[in-house]
N, C-alpha and C positions, 0 to 999 in steps of 0.2 A: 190179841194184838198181832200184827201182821208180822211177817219175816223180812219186806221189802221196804226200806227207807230211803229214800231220796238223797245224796247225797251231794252238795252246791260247794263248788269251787269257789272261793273268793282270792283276793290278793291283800291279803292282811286285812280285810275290812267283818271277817266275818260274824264277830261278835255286833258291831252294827248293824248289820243287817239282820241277825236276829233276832234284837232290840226292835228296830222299825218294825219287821214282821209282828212280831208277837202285840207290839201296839195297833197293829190293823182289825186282827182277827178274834173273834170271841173264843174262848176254850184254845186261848194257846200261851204258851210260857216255855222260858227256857228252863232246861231241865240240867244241865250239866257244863263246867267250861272248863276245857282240858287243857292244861301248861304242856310243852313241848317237854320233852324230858331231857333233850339236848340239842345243841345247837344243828339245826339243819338249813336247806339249801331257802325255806322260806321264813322260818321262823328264828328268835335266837331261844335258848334252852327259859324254858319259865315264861315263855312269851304264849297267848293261846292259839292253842293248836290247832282245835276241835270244838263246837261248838253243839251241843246236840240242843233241838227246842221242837214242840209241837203248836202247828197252826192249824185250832178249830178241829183237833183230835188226831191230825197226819201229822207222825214224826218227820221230823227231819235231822240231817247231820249237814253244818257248816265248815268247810276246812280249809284255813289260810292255806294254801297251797303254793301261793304267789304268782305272778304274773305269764308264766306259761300256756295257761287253758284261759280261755275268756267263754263267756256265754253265745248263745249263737238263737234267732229265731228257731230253731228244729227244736227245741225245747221251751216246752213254756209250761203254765199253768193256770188253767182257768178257774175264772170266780162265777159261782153260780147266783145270780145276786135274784132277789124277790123282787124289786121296783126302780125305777125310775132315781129316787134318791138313794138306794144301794149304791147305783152304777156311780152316780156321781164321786160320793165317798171314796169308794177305793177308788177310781179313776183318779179324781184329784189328788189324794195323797200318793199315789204310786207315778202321776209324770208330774209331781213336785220335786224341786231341788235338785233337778240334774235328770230325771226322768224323760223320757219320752212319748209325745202318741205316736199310733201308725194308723193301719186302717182298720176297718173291720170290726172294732171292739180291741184292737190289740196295741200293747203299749210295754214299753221299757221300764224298768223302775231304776233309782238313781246307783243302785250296783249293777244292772245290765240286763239284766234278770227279765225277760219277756212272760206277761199275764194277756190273757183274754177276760175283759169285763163283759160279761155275759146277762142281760137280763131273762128271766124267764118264757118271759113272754115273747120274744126273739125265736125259741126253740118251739113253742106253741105254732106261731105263725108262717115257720117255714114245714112245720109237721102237718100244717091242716088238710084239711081232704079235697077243700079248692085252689087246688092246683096253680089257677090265674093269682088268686090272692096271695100264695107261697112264694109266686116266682114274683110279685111285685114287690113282697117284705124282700127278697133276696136281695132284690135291682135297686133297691131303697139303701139297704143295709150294704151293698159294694160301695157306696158312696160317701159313708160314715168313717168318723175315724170313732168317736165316740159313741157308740151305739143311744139313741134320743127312741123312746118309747112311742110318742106322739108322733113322732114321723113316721115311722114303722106303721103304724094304725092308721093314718093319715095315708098314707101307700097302699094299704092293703085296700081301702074305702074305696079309691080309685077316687 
């Protein structure tokens, strides 16, 4: 098991969002939900504090912290998804219910939280060894918000 866990700022929201996560991801649960032991500047005393859970075998720690820190695009997390209906999936649930798209593959979820939906095939195509084809998936993929497989193959074909 690693020494290094990711540790997410929320504003009293953190035990939902751990809930949602661990609903997204295969091999994830929450492991632990800590009461504040006295009253502090974000919680009140017995209120949770700490939320520890694992998504798909990466721990994580959740912490009402309150409204101080918010999330910022400089941090994000990417989904290594297999096909075309992966992307969907998380995409749709994560700019569901207050979530946002951007460009690129990348998107907000309804706690602020920025993911990159990544399909594999995206990383194939800008890897490959014909160059013209790589920088077409690229110039395809600058124009996405939602990365579409078909397009991308459809770009690269010329």
């Amino acid at each position: 098991m690693t020494k290094i866990t990711p540790s997410l700022w929320f504003d009293g929201n953190a035990e939902e969002a751990a809930e949602f996560y661990v609903s997204l991801f295969p091999n994830s649960r929450i492991d632990k939900k800590v009461g504040s032991a006295s009253d502090n500047p974000s919680t009140k005393k017995g209120e949770i504090l700490v939320v520890e859970f694992v998504l798909d075998g990466q721990k994580f720690i959740g912490i009402n912290g309150g409204p101080a820190f918010k999330f910022t695009e400089a941090i994000s997390f990417s989904i290594d998804c297999a096909d075309q209906a992966e992307v969907d999936r998380y995409w749709d649930a994560l700019t569901a219910n207050g979530g946002a798209p951007s460009q690129c593959g990348w998107c907000k979820d309804r706690f602020g939280l920025s993911w990159q939906v990544v399909p594999k095939r995206l990383s194939q195509l800008l890897a490959s060894q014909d160059r013209a084809a790589a920088e077409r998936a690229m110039q395809a993929m600058l124009k996405m918000t939602k990365i579409e497989v078909a397009a991308l193959e459809a770009a690269v074909a010329g």
